[in-house]
N, C-alpha and C positions, 0 to 999 in steps of 0.2 A: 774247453773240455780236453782232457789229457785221454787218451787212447793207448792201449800197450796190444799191439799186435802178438800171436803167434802164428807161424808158420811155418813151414818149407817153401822151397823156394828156387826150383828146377823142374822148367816146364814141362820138359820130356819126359817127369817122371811122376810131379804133381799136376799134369794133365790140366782139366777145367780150373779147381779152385787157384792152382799157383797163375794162369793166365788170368783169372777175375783178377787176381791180388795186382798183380804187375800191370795189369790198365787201370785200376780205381785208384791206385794209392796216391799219384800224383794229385787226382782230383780230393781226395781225401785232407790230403797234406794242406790244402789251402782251407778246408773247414775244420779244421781240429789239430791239437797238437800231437801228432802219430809218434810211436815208437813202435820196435819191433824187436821180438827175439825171432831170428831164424834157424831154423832145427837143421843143421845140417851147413856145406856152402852152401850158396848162392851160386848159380849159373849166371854166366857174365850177364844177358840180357836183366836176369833181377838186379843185381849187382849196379848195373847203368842206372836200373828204375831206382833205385833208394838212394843212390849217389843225389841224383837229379832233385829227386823231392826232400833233399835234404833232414831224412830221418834220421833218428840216435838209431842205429842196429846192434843187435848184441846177438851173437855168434851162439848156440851153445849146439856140443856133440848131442848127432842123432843115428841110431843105427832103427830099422826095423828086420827083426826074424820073423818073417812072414806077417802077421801081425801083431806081433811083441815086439814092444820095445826095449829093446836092449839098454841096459845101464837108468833106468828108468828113476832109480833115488837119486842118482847124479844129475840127470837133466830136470829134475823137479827142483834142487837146489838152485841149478843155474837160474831157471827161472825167477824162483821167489829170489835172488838176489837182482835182479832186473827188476822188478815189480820192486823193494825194496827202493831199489836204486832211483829209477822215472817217478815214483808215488803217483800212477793213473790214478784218472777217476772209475775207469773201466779197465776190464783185461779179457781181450775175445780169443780166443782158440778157433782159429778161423779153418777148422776142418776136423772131421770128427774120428780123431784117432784117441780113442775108447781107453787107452791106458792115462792118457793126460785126463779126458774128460773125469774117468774117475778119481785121478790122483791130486788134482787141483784144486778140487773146491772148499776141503778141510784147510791145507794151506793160506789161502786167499780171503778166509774166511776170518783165520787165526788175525791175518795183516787187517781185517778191515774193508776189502778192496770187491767190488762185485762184479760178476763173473760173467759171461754168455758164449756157447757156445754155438757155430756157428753151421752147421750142418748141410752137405753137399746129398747123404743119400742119410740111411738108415741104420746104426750100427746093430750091426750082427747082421742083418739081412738084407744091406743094399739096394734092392729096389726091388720086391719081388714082382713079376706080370700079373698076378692076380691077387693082391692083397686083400685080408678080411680084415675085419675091425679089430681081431684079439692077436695081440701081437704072440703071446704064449703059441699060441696056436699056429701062427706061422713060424717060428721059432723053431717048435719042433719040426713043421714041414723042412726048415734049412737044416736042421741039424742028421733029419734021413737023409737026406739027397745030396750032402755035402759030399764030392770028393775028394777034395785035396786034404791032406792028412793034416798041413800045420794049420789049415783052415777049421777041422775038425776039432783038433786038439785045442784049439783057442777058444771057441762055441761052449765047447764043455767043459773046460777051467774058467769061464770068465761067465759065462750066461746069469750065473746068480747076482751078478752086479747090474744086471737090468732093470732092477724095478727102481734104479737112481733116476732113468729117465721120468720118471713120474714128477722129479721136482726142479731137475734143473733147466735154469735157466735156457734158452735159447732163440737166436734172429734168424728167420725163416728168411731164403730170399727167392724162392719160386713156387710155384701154387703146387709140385707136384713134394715135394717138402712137407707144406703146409698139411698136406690131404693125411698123407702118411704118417704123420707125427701124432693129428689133432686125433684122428683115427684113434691111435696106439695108447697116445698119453695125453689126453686131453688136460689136464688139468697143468700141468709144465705152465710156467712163465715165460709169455712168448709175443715178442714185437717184431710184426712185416718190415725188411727191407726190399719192396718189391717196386719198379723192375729192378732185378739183380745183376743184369747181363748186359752188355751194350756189344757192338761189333765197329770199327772203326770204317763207314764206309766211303769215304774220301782214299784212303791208302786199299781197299778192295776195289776202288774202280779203276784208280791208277796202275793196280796190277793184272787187269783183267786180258787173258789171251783173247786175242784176236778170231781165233778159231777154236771150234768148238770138233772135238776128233775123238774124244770115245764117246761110246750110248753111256754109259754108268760110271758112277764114280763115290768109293769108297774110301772116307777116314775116320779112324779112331788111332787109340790104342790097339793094336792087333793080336785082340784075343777071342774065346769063343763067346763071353757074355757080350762083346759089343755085334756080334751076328756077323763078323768075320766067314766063318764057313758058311753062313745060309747065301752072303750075298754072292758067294761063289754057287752055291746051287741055284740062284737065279739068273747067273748071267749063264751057266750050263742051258735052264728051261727058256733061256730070252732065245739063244741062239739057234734054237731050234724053226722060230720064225722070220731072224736076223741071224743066219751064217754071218755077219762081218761083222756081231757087235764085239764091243772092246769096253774092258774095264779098267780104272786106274786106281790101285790101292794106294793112298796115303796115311805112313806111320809106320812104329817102329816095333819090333818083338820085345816081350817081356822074359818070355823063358825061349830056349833054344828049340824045346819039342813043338813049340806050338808052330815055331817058323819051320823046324820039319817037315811035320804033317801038313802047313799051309804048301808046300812046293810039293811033295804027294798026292797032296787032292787036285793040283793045277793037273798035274797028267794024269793022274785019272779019270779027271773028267774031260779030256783031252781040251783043255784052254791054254797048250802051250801057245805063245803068241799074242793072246788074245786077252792077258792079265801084263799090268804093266806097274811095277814094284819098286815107286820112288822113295821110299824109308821116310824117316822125319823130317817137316820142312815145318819151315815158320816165316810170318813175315810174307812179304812180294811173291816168293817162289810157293808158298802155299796157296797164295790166294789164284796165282796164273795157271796151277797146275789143277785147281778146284775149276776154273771156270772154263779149262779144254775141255770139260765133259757136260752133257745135257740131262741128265737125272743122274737126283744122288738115291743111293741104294744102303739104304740105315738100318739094318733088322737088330737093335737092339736085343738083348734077351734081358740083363739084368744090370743093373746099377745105377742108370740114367735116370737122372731125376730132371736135367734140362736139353742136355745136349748142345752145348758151344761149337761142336761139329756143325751138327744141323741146323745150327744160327747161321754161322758160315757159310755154308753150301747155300741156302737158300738167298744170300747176300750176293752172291753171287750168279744168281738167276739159274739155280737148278732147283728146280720142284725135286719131293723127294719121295719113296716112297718107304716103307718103317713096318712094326708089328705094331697092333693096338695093346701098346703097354699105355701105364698111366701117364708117361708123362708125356707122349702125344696125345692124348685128351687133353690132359689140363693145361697144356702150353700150348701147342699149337693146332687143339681142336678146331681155332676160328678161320683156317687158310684152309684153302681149295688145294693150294700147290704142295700140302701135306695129306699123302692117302695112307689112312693107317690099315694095314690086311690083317686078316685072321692070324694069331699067335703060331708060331711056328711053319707056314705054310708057305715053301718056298716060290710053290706054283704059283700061289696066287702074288707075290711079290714081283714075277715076271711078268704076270699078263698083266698088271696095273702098270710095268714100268715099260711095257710096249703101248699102251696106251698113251702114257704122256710121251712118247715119241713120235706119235703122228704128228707129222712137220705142219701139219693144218692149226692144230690144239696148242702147239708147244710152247709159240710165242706170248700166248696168253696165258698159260702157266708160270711162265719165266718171272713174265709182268705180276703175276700174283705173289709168286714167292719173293722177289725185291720187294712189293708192297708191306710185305707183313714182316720183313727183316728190317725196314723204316723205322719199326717200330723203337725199336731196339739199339739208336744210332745215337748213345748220350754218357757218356760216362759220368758228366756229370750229372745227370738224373740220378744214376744209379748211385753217385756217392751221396749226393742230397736224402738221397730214402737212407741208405746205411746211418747213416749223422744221425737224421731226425728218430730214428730207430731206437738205437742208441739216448739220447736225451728221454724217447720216453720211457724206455727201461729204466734209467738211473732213476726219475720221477716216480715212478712204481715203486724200486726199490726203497727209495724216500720215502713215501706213503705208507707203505709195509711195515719200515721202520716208526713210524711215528704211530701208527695203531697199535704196535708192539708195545711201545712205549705207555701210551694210555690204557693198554690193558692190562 
């Protein structure tokens, strides 16, 4: 089976999906014959991974203006001369940037060639905390509440091209994916590649610090929908019962106001000393600087659908504590060592996260959370579901076609 990748391909920037991409492809590479177009460079580390696994990569210019993609006929030619070029039997857009999703399937369609896209959250509405069934209807909840402007402006030029999700294609690879989609669009052509996620724990043990020196410990992206500010007003309400606790933020600013206001709020909630702000790490120095601390402090607000952090962190034996969004239900509803609190409530984030710090409880939490990150320790599971995925889409696809035919 021939494969034709899309994606980006810069961790620091493509986050979760470009880290899935850069652990599975090598396993990938030995079930199927992969290719890739990448939007954009390549940051060395991807760079290494596609050398390594010996893929055809094809380069093509990628700019995004907030949401729009910029030059958008041009990188649709590059493509379809790729796809020309490899002749897949498949072509996944392995991340759901809404100007390819729509612009791709007339193209692909023209070649012959069939399509899936591969979905990380929700377009238009990323992961809302309390989804209903009618997407219309939270649609507009996003389009009141939205405040960034190029985020606005993209909602209301583009939202009329929503009701596509009704037919295409797409490989779900986490149950909290799965919930939100089948919800929304039930009727979409849609093959599980579940588990989607693995964590490498052999190089997480080998990098584990020795000593465990803050109460809390914080990574994402460093914005307000990963609960960036709440987890600073929890460690504000922890220390009110622990003067000495300590947090360590991991990861990097997107825009400059946010890291602003992030060193504003440190002194006014007087946590000078007591927040400790190592930027982006990856590798060894992520995993040692994850495991100095004993609960992780995750308050999500919006877009998480799995959380690679939170796989993370609990691989590294910090129980965590989070808001009851959906995808701490669906993913890690079955662990003790995840406490999900009421939405927004930062009190309640502190007193659960002094709770698992009674040095009595903690070791058994630790033990919990390693247990349920075991789960998770296989890359090549995770490509063997993607594969098998794949074949029985094509097979669908085949079937589809040959009923067409007889009718």
């Amino acid at each position: 089976m021939k494969v034709l990748l899309i994606s980006d391909a810069r961790v620091e920037t493509g986050r979760g999906p470009v880290t899935r991409l850069a652990h599975v492809l090598p396993e990938l590479s030995h079930r199927a014959d992969v290719s890739l177009v990448v939007l954009g460079e390549p940051d060395p580390l991807c760079a290494q991974v596609f050398a390594a696994a010996g893929v055809t990569v094809h380069l093509a210019a990628f700019e995004l203006d907030g949401w729009r993609v910029r030059g958008l006929p041009d990188l649709v030619a590059a493509i379809e001369a790729a796809v020309r070029r490899e002749q897949p039997d498949l072509v996944v857009l392995y991340r759901e940037i809404w100007d390819l999703m729509h612009a791709l399937p007339p193209v692909l369609a023209r070649l012959g060639t069939p399509f899936l896209v591969m979905p990380h959250s929700v377009p238009f509405l990323d992961a809302l905390p309390r989804p209903s069934r009618s997407f219309t209807r939270d649609l507009l909840h996003r389009i009141l509440t939205e405040r960034r402007g190029h985020a606005l402006r993209y909602l209301l030029t583009h939202a009329h091209q929503a009701p596509l999700l009704r037919t295409l294609p797409r490989v779900v690879i986490n149950e909290t994916v799965e919930h939100y989609l089948d919800g929304y669009f039930p009727t979409a052509p849609t093959v599980r590649a579940i588990p989607g996620y693995a964590i490498d724990l052999p190089a997480i043990d080998a990098a584990r610090s020795p000593e465990r020196v803050y109460d809390l410990a914080f990574m994402a992206k460093l914005t307000e929908g990963k609960g960036l500010f709440d987890a600073l007003a929890a460690l504000r309400r922890l220390r009110r019962d622990r003067p000495d606790a300590r947090m360590l933020v991991i990861g990097s600013f997107e825009q400059p106001r946010v890291e602003r206001r992030f060193h504003r709020t440190v002194e006014r909630y007087g946590l000078r000393g007591a927040v400790d702000l190592t930027g982006w790490l990856t590798g060894p120095a992520k995993y040692r600087a994850l495991s100095s601390a004993k609960v992780f402090c995750y308050p999500s607000r919006s877009a998480d659908t799995f959380s690679l952090c939170l796989l993370e962190a609990l691989a590294c034996g910090l129980p965590a504590v989070c808001y009851d969004v959906p995808f701490a239900r669906a993913v890690y509803g079955t662990t003790t060592a995840v406490r999900a609190l009421p939405y927004g409530d930062s009190a309640a984030l502190a007193k659960a996260a002094d709770e698992l710090l009674n040095e009595l409880t903690l070791p058994q939490k630790q033990a919990s959370a390693r247990e349920f990150a075991a789960r998770y320790c296989s890359w090549g599971v995770v490509a063997e579901a993607e594969i098998t995925a794949y074949r029985d889409f094509l097979a669908m696809a085949t079937r589809t076609s040959q009923n067409i035919a007889k009718g």
